[in-house]
matplotlib code that plots the C-alpha trace (Angstrom):
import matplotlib.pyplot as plt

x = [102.7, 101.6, 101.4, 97.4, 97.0, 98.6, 96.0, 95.7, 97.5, 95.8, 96.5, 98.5, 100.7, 100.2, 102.3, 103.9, 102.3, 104.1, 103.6, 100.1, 98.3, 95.6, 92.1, 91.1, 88.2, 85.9, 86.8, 86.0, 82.4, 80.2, 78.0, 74.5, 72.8, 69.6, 68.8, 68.8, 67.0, 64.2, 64.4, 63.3, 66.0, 65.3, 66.5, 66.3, 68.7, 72.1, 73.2, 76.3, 78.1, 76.9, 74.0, 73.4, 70.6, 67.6, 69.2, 71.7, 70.0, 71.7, 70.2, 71.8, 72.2, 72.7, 75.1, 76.8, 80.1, 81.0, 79.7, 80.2, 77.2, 74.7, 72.6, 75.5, 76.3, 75.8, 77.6, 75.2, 76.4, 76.5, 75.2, 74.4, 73.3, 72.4, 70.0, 70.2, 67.9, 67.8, 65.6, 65.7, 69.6, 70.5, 72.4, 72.9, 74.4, 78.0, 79.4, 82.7, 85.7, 88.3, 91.0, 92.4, 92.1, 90.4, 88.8, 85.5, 83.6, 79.4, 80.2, 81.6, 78.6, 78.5, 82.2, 81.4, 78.6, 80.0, 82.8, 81.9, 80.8, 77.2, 76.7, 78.2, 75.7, 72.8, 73.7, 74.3, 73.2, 76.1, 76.5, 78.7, 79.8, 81.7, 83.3, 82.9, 84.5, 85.0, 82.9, 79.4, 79.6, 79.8, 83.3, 85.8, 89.1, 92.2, 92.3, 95.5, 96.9, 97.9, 101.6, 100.8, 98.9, 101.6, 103.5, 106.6, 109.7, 113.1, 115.2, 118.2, 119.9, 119.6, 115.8, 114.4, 113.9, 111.3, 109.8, 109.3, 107.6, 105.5, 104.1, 103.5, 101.8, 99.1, 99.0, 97.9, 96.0, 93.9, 93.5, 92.1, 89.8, 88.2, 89.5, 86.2, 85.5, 88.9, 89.7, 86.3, 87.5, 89.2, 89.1, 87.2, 84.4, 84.2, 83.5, 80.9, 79.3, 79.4, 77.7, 75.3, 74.6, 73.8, 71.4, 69.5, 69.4, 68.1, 70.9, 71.6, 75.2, 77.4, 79.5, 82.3, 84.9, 88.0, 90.6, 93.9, 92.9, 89.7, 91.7, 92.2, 88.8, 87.3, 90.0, 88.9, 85.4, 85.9, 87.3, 84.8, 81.5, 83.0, 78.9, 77.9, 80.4, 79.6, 82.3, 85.1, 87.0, 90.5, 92.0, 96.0, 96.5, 97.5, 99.7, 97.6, 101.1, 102.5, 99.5, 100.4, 104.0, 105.5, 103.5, 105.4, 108.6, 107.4, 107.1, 110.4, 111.8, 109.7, 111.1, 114.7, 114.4, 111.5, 114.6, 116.9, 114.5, 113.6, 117.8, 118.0, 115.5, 116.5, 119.7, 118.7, 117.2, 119.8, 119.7, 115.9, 115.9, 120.0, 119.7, 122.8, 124.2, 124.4, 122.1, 124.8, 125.1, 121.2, 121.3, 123.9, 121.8, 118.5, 121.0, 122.4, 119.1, 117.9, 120.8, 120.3, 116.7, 117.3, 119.4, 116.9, 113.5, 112.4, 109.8, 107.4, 103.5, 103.2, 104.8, 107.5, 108.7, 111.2, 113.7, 111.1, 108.1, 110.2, 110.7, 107.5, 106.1, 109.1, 109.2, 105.1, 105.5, 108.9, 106.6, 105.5, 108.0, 107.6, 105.7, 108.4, 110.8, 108.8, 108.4, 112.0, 113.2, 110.8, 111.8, 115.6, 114.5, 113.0, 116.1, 118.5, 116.0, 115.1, 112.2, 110.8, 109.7, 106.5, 103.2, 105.2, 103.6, 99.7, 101.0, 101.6, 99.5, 97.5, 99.0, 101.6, 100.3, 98.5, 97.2, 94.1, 93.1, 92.4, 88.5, 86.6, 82.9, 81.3, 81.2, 79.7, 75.7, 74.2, 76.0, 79.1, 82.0, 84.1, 87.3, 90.4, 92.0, 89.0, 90.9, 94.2, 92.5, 90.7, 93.9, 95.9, 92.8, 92.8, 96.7, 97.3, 94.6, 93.9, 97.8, 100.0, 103.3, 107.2, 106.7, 110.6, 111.7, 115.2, 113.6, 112.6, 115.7, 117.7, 115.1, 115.3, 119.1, 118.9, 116.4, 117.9, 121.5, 118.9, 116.5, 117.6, 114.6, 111.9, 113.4, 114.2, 111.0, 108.9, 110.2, 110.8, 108.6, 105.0, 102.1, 101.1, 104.3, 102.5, 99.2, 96.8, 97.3, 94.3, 91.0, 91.1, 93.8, 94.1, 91.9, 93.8, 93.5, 92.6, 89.7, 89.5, 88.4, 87.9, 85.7, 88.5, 90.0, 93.2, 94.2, 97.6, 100.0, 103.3, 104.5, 102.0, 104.0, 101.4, 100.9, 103.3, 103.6, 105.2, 101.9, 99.4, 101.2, 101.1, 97.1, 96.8, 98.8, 97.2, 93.7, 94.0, 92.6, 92.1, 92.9, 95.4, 95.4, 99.2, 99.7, 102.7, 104.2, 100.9, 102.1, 98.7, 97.9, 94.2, 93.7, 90.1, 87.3, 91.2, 89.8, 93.1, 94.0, 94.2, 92.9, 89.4, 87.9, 88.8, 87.1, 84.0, 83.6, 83.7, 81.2, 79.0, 79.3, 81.3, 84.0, 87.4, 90.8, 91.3, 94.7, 96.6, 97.2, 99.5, 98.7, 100.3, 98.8, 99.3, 100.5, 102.9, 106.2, 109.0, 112.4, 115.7]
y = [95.0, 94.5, 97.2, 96.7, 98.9, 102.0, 104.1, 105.0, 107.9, 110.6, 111.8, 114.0, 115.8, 119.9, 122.9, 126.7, 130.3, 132.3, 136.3, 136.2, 138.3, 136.9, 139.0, 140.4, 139.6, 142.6, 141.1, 137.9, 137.1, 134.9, 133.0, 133.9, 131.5, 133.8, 132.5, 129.2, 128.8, 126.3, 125.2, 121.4, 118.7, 114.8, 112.9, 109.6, 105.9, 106.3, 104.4, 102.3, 99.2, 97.3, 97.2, 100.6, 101.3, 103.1, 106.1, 106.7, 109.0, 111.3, 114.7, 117.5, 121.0, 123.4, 125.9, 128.5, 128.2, 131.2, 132.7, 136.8, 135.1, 133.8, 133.6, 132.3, 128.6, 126.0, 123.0, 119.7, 119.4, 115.0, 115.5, 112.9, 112.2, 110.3, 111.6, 111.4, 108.8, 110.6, 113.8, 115.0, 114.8, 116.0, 119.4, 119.9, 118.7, 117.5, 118.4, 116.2, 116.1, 113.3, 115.4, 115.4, 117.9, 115.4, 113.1, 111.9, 112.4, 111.2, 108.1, 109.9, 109.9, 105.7, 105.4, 107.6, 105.9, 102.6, 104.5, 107.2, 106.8, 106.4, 109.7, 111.4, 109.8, 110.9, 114.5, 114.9, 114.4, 112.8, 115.2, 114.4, 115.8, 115.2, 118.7, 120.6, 118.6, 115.2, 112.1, 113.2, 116.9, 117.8, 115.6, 117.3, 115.8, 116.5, 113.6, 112.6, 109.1, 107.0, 107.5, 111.6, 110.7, 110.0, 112.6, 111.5, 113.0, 112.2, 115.0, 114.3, 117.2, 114.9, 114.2, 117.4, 118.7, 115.9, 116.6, 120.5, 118.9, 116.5, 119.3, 122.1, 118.9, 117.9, 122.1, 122.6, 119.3, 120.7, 123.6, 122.4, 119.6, 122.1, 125.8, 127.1, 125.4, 125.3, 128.7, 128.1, 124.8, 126.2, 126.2, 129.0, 127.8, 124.9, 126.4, 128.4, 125.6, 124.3, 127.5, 126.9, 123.1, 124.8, 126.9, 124.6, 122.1, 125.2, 125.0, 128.2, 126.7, 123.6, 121.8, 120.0, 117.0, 117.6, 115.6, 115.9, 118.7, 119.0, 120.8, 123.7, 123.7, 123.7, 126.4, 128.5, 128.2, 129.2, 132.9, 133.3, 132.4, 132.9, 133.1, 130.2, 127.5, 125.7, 122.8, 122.3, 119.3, 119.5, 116.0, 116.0, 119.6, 121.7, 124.5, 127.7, 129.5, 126.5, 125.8, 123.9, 123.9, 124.4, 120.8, 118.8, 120.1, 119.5, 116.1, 115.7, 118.1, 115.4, 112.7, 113.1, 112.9, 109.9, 108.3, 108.6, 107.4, 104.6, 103.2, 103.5, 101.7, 98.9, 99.0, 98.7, 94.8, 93.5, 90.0, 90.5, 92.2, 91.6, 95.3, 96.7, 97.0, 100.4, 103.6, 104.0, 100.0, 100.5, 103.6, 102.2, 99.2, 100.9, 103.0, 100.2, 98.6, 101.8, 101.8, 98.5, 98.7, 101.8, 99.7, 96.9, 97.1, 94.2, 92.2, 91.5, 90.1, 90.8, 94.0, 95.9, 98.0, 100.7, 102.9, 105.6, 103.1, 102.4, 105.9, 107.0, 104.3, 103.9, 107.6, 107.2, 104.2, 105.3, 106.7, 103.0, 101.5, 97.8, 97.8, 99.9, 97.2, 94.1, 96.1, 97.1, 93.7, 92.2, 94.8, 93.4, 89.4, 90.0, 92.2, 89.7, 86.8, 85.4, 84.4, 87.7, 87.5, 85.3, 87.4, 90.4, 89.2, 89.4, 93.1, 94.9, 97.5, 97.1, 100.2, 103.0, 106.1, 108.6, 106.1, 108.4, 104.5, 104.2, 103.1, 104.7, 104.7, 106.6, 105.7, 107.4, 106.8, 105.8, 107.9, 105.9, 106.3, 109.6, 109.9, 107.8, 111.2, 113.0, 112.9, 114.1, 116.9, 118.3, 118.0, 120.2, 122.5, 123.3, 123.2, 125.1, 127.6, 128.6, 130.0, 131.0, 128.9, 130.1, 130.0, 130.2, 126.2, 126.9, 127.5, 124.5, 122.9, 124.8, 124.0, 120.5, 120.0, 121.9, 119.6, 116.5, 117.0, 118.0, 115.5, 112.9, 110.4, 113.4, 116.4, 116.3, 115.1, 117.6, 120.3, 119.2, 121.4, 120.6, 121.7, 124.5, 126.6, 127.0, 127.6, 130.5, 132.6, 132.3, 134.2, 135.1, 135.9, 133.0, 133.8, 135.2, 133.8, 136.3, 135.6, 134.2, 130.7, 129.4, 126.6, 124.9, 121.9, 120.5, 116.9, 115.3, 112.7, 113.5, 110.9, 111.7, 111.6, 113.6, 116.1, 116.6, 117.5, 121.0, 121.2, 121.0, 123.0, 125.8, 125.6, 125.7, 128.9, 130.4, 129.8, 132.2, 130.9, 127.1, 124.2, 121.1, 117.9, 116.3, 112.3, 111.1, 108.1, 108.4, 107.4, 107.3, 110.0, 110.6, 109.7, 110.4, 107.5, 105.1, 103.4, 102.8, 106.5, 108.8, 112.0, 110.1, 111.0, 115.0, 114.6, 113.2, 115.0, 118.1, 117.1, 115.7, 118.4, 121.1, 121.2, 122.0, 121.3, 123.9, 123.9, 122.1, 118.5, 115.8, 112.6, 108.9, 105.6, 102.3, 100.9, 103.3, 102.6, 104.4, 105.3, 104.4]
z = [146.2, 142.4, 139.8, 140.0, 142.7, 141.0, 140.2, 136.7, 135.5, 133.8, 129.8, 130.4, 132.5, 132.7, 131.6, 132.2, 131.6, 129.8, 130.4, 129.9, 132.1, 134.4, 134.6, 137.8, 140.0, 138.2, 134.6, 135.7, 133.5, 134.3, 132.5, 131.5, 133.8, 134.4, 131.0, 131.6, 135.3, 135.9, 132.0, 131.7, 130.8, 129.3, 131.9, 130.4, 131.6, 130.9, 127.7, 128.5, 127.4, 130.5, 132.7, 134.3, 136.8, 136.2, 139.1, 137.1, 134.6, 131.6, 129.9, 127.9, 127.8, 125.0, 126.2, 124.1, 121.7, 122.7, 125.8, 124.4, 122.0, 124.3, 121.4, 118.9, 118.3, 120.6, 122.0, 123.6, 127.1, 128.1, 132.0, 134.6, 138.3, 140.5, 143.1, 147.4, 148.4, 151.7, 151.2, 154.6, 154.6, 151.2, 151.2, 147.3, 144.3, 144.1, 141.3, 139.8, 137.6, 137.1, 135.7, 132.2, 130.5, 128.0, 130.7, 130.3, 133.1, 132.6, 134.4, 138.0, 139.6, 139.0, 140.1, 143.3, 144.3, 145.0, 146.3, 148.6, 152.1, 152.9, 154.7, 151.7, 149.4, 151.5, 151.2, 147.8, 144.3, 142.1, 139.3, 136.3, 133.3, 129.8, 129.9, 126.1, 123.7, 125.3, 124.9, 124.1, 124.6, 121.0, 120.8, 118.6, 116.8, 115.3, 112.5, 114.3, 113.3, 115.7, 115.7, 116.1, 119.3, 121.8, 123.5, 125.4, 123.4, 124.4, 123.5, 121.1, 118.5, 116.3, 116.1, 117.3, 113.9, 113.8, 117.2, 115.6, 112.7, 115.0, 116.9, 114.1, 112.6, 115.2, 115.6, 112.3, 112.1, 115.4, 113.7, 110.4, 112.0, 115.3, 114.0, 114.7, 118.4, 119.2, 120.6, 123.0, 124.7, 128.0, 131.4, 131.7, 129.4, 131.2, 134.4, 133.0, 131.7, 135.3, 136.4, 133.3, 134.6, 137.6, 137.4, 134.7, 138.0, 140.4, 142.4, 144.0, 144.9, 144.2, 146.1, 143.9, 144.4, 141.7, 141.0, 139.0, 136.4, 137.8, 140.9, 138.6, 137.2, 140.5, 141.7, 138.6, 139.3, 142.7, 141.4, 138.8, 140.4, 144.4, 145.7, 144.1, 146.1, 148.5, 149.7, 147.9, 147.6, 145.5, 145.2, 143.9, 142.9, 139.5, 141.2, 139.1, 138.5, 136.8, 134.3, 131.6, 130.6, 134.4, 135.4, 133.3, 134.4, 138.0, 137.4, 136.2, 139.0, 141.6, 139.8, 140.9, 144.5, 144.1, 142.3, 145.0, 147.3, 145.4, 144.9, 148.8, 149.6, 147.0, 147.9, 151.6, 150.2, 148.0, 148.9, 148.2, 144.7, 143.9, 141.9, 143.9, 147.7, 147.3, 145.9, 143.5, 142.3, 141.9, 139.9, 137.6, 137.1, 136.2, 133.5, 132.0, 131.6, 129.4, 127.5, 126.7, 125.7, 123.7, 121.4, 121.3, 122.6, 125.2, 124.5, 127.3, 128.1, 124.2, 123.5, 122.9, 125.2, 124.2, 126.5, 126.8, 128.0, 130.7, 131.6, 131.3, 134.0, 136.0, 136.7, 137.6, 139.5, 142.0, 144.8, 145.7, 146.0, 146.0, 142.8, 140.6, 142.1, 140.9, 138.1, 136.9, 137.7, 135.3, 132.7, 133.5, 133.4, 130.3, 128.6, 129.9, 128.3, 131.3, 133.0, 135.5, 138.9, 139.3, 139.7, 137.8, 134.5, 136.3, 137.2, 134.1, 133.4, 129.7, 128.4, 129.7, 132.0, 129.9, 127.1, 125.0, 124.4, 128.2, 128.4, 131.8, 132.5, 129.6, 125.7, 122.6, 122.2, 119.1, 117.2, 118.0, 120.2, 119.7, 117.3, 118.4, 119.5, 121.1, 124.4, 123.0, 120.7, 124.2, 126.2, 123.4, 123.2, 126.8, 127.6, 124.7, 124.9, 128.7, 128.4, 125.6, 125.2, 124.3, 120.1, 119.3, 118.5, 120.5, 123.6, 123.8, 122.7, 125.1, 127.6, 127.2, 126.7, 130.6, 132.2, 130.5, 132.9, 135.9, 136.1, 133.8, 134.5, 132.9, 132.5, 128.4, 127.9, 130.1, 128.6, 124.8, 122.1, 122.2, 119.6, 122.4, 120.6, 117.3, 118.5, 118.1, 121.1, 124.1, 123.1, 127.0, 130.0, 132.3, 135.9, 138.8, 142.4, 144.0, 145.6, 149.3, 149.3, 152.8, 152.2, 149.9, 151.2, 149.6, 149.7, 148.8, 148.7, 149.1, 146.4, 143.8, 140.5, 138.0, 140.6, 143.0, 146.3, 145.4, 143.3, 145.6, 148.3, 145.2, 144.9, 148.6, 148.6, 145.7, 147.3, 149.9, 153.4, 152.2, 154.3, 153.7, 154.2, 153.1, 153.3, 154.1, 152.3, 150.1, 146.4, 144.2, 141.9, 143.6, 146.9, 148.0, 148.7, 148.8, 151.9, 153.0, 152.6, 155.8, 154.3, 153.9, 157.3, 157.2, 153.6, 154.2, 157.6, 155.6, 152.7, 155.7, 158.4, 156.6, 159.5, 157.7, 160.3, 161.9, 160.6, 157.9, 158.7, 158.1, 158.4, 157.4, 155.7, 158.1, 155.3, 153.5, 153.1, 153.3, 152.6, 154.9]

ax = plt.figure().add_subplot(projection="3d")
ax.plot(x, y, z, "-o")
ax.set_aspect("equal")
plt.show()
């Protein structure tokens, strides 16, 4: 199987709360959407590099900075839908979120439609949103250079007093650029913004489809505005009690056993892939390879690739196996200066997991497209301000130096310093689970690299009385409306009829393969 049908990886990976505390259910405040119900919105054509049709319509709505100042600053809110063509079976208005934090998300309800089964499209409108600060929602921006922009830091002694000044860089740079909007682009906001979209739209409830990052924001919406949910759909899940730092550590904790899984199965086809007859031969293999590269960077399909490249979409790409086969032995052919495997060349990805150059469905209007590091500034805003972060340089260090002898594909990297340690502290506590949430249904794969399995199973626990549906052998980060994907028929039964399982399930692909 080529690289092509990875699905791409998100921006980012999440993080750890601190000691922060969490507000209870009666601190929980909601948003002052009495103020806005029944007020009239634009709804004009979307705007778009390419044709779009005339369903697919875009509005905005002012909602506040800062929601203690409902009559404070604004922000413009980018909104789109697309509307049920069946009136007598629409139910409500599907709300959406592709993840991030920093993803775009205007274009969802385009995406969905030509991906979601017909029955689900009759019963909802398609509802889609740039969250606050992304794309056209009043984009803000750090003025990061390019070089500032990428995040995957290899821990060494001898360079970490460069990673400290990296991050207290982009810190103060964020804080320059956005210092005012900054403190007001969370999680929480967000949601309340949903609620705001909401009752703008006259919906008394929303039902909502999540994925990645959007799990959380769905899970925190669920706790703040419990009577105003409908069906809930949480697609590869952010385990609450690891947000932000704790999510990039779980990737690197997932990535150790993916890797083990990934040399036995290679080493179960040696006179296939000739990487080793044993898990051991294939481990020392891939090793050699990185130490190679991190002495000279290969050169392959037009670009250099240097030791950490390979990391960063090897350790992304171990869950299908096949594919991160073709693909390391291309990265090998082309080290060694030979020719890779045929077709491996047609499978390489345009740019690593978690590129902020990554393109998706929406684009700035006329007033142009949104700074270079819109995406990234967002993704620090959020991370950094929904929980506060260790400050002191040497945890990290010590952190790193720990997770670098543990899980040696990610660990260093996960938990090297990141800009959240010099960071103003959250204006708010992060939002406890402790609401019921029965009509939450959580889907995942149990290879998923950017949210692992130990991930969702933690938002499943946290939402008290939600259901589960776990693929086995499922690899993609997102799974939903993957026709091939085995947790599509509980989904869509539940958006359609509102059945959840009556217990957790576990099901497996036809296709997915899996280790000796």
């Amino acid at each position: 199987m080529s690289l092509k049908h990875l699905v791409p990886l998100l921006v980012t990976a999440g993080l750890v709360a601190t000691g922060l505390p969490v507000l209870t259910a009666a601190q929980a405040s909601a948003a002052p959407a009495d103020g806005y119900a029944g007020r009239k919105l634009d709804w004009q054509p979307c705007k778009a590099p390419w044709p779009t049709p005339d369903t697919f319509q875009c509005a905005t709505v002012k909602v506040p900075l800062d929601y203690q100042r409902p009559d404070g600053p604004t922000m413009d809110l980018a909104i789109s839908r697309i509307k049920s063509t069946s009136p007598g079976k629409r139910r409500g208005a599907l709300f959406t979120n592709p993840g991030g934090p920093g993803s775009i998300g205007l274009g969802m309800p385009m995406q969905l439609s030509e991906e979601l089964p017909q029955e689900v499209l009759d019963r909802y409108d398609l509802i889609g949103i740039d969250p606050r600060g992304v794309g056209r929602s009043s984009p803000i921006t750090c003025g990061l250079a390019p070089e500032e922009v990428p995040v995957d830091r290899p821990y060494r002694p001898e360079t970490f007093d460069s990673d400290v000044t990296w991050a207290k860089t982009v810190a103060d740079k964020c804080r320059q650029k956005a210092g005012d909007v900054l403190p007001h682009i969370t999680t929480r906001n967000t949601a309340r913004d949903m609620d705001t979209v909401r009752a703008v739209l006259g919906e008394e409830k929303i039902s909502y489809l999540g994925a990645s990052y959007g799990t959380y924001l769905g899970a925190v919406y669920t706790q703040m505005f419990p009577d105003r949910t409908d069906r809930v759909v949480l697609d590869s899940g952010v385990d609450p009690a690891r947000a932000w730092r704790g999510m990039q550590q779980a990737q690197s904790e997932r990535s150790a056993p993916a890797f083990d899984r990934w040399t036995r199965w290679v080493a179960q086809r040696d006179a296939e892939f000739g990487l080793g007859d044993s898990p051991k031969a294939v481990s020392d293999v891939f090793w050699a390879l990185l130490a190679r590269v991190e002495k000279k960077p290969v050169e392959w399909e037009g670009r250099s690739w240097t030791a950490t490249d390979i990391r960063s979409l090897m350790r992304a790409a171990f869950g299908n196996l096949e594919a991160s086969t073709d693909l390391f032995a291309g990265f090998k052919a082309a080290a060694e200066g030979a020719t890779p495997p045929a077709g491996t060349e047609a499978a390489m990805p345009e740019k690593l997991p978690g590129s902020t150059t990554e393109k998706t469905w929406a684009v700035g209007e006329s007033g142009g497209e949104p700074a270079y590091d819109n995406s990234m500034a967002v993704n620090w805003a959020v991370m950094c301000g929904d929980v506060e972060w260790p400050s002191e340089p040497e945890q990290y260090a010590k952190d790193a130096a720990r997770d670098k002898k543990a899980y040696p594909i990610w660990g260093d990297i996960a938990s090297n310093i990141k800009p959240c340690a010099f960071w103003d502290k959250p204006a708010e506590p992060a939002t406890a689970m402790d609401k019921p949430a029965p009509n939450v249904l959580v889907v995942q794969n149990e290879w998923d690299p950017q949210t692992p399995l130990s991930s969702g199973e933690g938002l499943h626990q946290a939402l008290k009385d939600s259901r589960m549906v776990t693929v086995t052998g499922g690899y993609t980060h997102i799974l939903y409306t993957r026709k091939d994907n085995c947790a599509m028929a509980p989904v869509t039964e539940y958006l359609t009829t509102g059945r959840l399982p009556e217990k957790n399930l576990t099901c497996t692909n036809p296709d997915s393969s899996t280790a000796p």
